[in-house]
N, C-alpha and C positions, 0 to 999 in steps of 0.2 A: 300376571298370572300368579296365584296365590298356591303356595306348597300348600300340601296334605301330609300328616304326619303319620299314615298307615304306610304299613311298608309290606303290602302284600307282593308276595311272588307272580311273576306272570310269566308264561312259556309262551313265545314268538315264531310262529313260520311262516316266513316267507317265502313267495314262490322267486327262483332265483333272476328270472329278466330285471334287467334295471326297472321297466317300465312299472315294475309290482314290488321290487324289493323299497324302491324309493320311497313311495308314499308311507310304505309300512313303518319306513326306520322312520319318516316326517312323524309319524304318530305316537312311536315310543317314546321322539324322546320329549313329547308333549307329557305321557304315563308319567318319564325319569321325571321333567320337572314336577309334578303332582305326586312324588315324594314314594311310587312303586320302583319295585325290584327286578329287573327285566333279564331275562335268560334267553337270546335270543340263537335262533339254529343257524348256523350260517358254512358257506362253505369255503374255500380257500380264496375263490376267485372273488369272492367279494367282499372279503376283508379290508380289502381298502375304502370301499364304503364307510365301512363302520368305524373306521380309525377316528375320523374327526368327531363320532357322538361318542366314543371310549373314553377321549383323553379328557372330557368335558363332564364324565359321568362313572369315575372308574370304580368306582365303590357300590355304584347302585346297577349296574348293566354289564352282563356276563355273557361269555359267549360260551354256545355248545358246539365246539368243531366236530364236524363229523365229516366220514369220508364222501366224495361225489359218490351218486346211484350208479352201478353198472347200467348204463343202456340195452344194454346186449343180450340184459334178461328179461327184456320187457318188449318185445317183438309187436308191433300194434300197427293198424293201418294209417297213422297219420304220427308226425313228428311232435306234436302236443302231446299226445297220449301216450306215446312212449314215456316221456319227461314227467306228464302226470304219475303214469305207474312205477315207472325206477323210483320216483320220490318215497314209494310206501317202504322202500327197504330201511329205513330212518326211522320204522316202527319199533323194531326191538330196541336199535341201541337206545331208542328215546326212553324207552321200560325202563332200561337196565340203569341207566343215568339217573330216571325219578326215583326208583326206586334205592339209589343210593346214596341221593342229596337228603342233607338234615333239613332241608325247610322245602320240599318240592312244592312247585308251582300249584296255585289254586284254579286257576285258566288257564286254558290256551288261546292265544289268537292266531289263527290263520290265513291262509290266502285266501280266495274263492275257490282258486283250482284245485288246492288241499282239502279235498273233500272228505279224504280218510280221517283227516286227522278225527273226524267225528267218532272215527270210531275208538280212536288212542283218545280222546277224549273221558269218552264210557267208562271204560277199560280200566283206566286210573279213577275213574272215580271224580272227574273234575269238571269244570265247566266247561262248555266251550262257542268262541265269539267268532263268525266271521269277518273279515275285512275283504270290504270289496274296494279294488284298484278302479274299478269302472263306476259310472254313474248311475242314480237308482230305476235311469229311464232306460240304461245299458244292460243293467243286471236282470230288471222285468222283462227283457225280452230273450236275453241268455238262458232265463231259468225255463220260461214260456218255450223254448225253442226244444230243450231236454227233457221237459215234461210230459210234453205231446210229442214226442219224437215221429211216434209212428203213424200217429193221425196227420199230421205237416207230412211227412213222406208221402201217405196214399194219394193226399190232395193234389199234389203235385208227381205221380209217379211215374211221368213221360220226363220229366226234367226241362221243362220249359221254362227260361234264363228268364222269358218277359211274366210271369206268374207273378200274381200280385198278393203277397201274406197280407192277411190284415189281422190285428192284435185290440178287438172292439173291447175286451176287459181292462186295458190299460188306458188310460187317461187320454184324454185327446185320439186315441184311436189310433195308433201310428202302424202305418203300412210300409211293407217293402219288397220291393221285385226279388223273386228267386234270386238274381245272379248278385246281389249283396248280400244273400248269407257265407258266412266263412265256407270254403272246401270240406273241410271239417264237417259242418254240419250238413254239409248238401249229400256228402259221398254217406251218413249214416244208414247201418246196415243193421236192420234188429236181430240178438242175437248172436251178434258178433264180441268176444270176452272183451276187449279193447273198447270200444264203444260205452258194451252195457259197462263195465266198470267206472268210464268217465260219468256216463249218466247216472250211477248210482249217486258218484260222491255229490254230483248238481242238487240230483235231490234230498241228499242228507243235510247239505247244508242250511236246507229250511227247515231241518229239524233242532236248529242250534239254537244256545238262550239266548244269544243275539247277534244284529249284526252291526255293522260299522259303515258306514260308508264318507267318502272324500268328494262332500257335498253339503250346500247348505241350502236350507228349507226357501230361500231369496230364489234359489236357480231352480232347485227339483222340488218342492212342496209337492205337490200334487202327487208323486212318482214315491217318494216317502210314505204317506198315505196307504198308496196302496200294498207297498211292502209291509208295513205294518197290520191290513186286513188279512197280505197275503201266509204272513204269520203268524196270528193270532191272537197279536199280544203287543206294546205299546216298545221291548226292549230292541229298537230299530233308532242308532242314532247318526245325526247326520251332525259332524265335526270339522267340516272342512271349508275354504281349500284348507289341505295340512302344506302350508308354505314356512317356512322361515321368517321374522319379521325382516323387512327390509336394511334393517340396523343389525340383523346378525350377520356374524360375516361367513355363515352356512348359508348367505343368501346370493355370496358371490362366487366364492373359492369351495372348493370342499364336497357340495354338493351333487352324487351324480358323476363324480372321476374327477379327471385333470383336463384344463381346456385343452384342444390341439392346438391353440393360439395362446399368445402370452397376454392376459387377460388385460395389463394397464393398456397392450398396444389397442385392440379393441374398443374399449372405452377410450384412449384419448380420440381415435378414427372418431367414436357417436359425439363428444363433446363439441366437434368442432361441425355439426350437424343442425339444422332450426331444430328446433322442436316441430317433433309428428314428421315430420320430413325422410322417416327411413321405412319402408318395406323390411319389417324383417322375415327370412324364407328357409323355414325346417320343416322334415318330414319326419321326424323320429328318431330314436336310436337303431330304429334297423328298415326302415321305408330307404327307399332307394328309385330313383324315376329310369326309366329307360330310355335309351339315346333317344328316339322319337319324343319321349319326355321333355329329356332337356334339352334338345333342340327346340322345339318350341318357345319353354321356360326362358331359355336364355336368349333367342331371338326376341321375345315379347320385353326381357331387362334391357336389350338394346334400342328398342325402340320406343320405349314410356324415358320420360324425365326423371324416373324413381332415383335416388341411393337406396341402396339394402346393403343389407347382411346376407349372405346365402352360405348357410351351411349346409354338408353333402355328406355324405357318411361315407368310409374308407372303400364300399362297394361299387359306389355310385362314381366316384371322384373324378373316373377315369372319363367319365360321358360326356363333361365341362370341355367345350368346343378347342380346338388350339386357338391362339391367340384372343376367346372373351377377355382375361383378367385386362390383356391391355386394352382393345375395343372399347372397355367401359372404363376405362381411367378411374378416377378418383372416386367416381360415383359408387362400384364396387367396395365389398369388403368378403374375400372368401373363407370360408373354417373348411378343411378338409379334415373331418372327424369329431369329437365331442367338442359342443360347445355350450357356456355357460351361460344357457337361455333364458333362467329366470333373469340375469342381470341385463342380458340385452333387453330383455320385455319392458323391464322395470326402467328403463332408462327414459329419457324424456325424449329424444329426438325420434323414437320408434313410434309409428302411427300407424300400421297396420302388420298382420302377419297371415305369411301364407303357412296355412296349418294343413297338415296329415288328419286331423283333429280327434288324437289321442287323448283320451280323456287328461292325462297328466298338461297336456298342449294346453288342450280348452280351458282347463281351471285356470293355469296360469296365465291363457293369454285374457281372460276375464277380471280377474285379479287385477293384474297389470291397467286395466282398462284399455287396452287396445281391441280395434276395430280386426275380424277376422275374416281372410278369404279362403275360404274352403277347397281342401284335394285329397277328400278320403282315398282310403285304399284299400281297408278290411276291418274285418273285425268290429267291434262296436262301432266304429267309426264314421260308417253313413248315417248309421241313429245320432251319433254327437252333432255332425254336421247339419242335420235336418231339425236340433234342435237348436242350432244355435240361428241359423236363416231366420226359421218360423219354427214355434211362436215366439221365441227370446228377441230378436230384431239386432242380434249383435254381428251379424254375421253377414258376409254375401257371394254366391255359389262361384268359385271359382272354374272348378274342372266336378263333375259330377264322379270320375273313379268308377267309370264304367270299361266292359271288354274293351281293350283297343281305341279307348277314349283318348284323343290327341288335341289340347285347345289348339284353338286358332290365334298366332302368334299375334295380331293385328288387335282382336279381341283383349287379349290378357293384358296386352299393353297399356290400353282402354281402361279397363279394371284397377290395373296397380298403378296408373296415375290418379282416377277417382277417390280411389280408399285413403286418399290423402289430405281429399278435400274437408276442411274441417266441419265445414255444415252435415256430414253426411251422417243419415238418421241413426244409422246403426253406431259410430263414433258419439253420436249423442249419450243414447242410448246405454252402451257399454262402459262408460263414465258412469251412469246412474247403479248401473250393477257390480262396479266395480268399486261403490264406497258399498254397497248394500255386503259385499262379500267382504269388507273390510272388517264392519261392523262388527258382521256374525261372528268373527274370531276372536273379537275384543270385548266385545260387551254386549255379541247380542246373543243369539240362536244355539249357534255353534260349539261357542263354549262355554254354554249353560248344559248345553246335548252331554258336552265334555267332561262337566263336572258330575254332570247326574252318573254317567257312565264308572264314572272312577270310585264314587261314594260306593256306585253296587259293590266294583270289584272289591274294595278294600271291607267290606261287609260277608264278603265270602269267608 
């Protein structure tokens, strides 16, 4: 990657989930190397994030600590929207700060769910870029969802779970049962301050000079496209995956917190593994299976041939049966709490993974070139899943993450010995997407998108 010698200012908000702050700092410190000035907002708790792009970039990337939002003033029907709205209190001090630095910011980039920032945007007088954490075929139906808010309500205003959306303006047409939209959006109430507010910032954000998203034109072309008509204008760029290169060592350690596991033990556990020969099984940093879950999941581990990795998150951990870890001998490997998943993905002995299929998941387990079994849960994550099955072929339907959906142990077993088998189309297949996404960050798409993006900013 070739520095640039403009040294424009750039203002950073992140929304504070790992699942959104990650990608974003993945993208700075892409800026930091292309030779901008990054001021990014950050809060206490996630300071330790930022440590490892600080000590690597101390001269060009500054932090604005500012205090957490009171919650408590932002009273809303749903725990997003509280979070979204406490976030706008970081509007003044953000003034007071620009207004007192000798070289303030020329942009801001923020989150999606940072909607206001459009308006601290204005206000100063600056530009301002979205960053979307989700995929461009995630975001078209996120925006689609808050746009027509109340037309999708009427449609549906008995609340009937088997109701079929369908989205015939977006590419390929993609449809989905009422009971896979978020709570959030199902419980919308027009009118309501909470709501209309979140829906305001949705649709301000397509009044921004541009967007960003953590995707490459290989996986979402088409879905590009259309965000591009749906804006009006060509400054839609697609940069991603925003990964680490394999050779930094933010691609093992550092990234994303501290393993709960000592990482050489891990890695020497996959070393002595064939290659393709592991199942690796996360759900997220905050998905969690319920004991009917992991009964299942882990009656299905005990009865397939698989080795895995199965990481659980500190809520889940207690659900893990008494005596599986011994049941499954060697073949096990458990993380109870973070673990450092690009490094398992990337590793060779890993041949498939059971994914949550969080867009952050998807990219990397694509990337990676590993084969994916699907167990949405929420949120964009039936659309991810639905696109990695069909039409991408990288993918195959695990558990569908429907009400009180429980696989069938005997089934999954079935499954996670398959996804092993090296002929299988989709393992083909995800190998061909997996140098196609290589590419795009080295020489092709991505960070051409990348460099055209940073010539605008440093032209501001």
């Amino acid at each position: 990657m070739s520095n640039s010698t403009c040294s424009t200012h750039i203002l950073v908000c992140p929304f504070p989930p790992s699942g959104h702050f990650i990608p974003l700092l993945d993208l700075t410190r892409l800026l930091l190397r292309r030779g901008l000035t990054v001021t990014i907002v950050i809060s206490a708790a996630n300071l330790p994030l930022l440590d490892p792009v600080l000590s690597s970039h101390h001269y060009s990337l500054h932090k604005l600590l500012l205090s957490d939002p009171d919650h408590s003033h932002s009273p809303s029907p749903h725990p997003l929207i509280t979070e979204v709205i406490a976030t706008r209190q970081l509007f003044d001090p953000i003034v007071q700060w620009f207004k007192s630095h000798p070289t303030p910011p020329a942009a801001i980039i923020s989150d999606f769910f940072l909607g206001w920032t459009n308006d601290l945007a204005s206000h100063l007088g600056v530009r301002h870029v979205v960053f979307s954490p989700s995929g461009a075929l995630g975001y078209s139906i996120f925006h689609m969802l808050w746009r027509d808010a109340s037309e999708i309500k009427a449609l549906n205003d008995d609340g009937d779970e088997s109701f079929m959306l369908s989205f015939p303006d977006i590419p390929n047409s993609p449809e989905l049962p009422w009971w896979q939209l978020s709570p959030l959006r199902r419980s919308y109430k027009k009118g309501e301050p909470g709501f209309e507010s979140f829906r305001k910032g949705v649709l301000d954000n397509m009044t921004s000079w541009g967007i960003v998203f953590n995707t490459f034109e290989g996986l979402e072309g088409g879905y590009i496209d259309y965000v591009k008509k749906q804006m009006g204008h060509d400054r839609v760029w697609a940069v991603g995956p925003l990964l680490p290169d394999k050779h930094d060592p933010m691609g093992t350690t550092g990234r994303g917190g501290s393993s709960a596991v000592p990482l050489d033990d891990l890695l020497t556990w996959l070393d002595q593994k064939c290659d393709g020969s592991v199942v690796y099984i996360c759900f997220g940093s905050l998905g969690t299976l319920s004991e009917k879950e992991m009964n299942a999941l882990t009656g299905a581990l005990k009865l397939s041939n698989v080795d895995f990795v199965l990481c659980v998150q500190e809520g889940g951990s207690s659900y893990i049966p008494s005596g599986f870890e011994d049941q499954v001998g060697g073949r096990g490997f458990i993380v109870k709490g973070w673990a450092p998943q690009l490094a398992i993905l990337r590793h060779q002995a890993v041949g498939s993974f059971v994914t949550h299929c969080g867009w952050n998941s998807t990219l990397e387990g694509v990337a990676s070139g590993v084969m994916m079994l699907t167990w949405p849960m929420g949120a964009d994550q039936f659309t991810n899943a639905a696109l990695l099955v069909d039409p991408l072929g990288v993918g195959k339907r695990l558990c569908d993450g429907g009400p009180d959906s429980v696989p069938d142990s005997v089934e999954l077993a079935r499954l996670l010995d398959e996804s092993l088998n090296v002929d299988r189309p989709e393992r083909v297949r995800v190998k061909e997407l997996s140098r196609a996404a290589i590419k795009a960050v080295k020489e092709g798409t991505s960070v051409q998108n990348l460099n055209t993006f940073v010539k605008l900013l440093s032209e501001l």
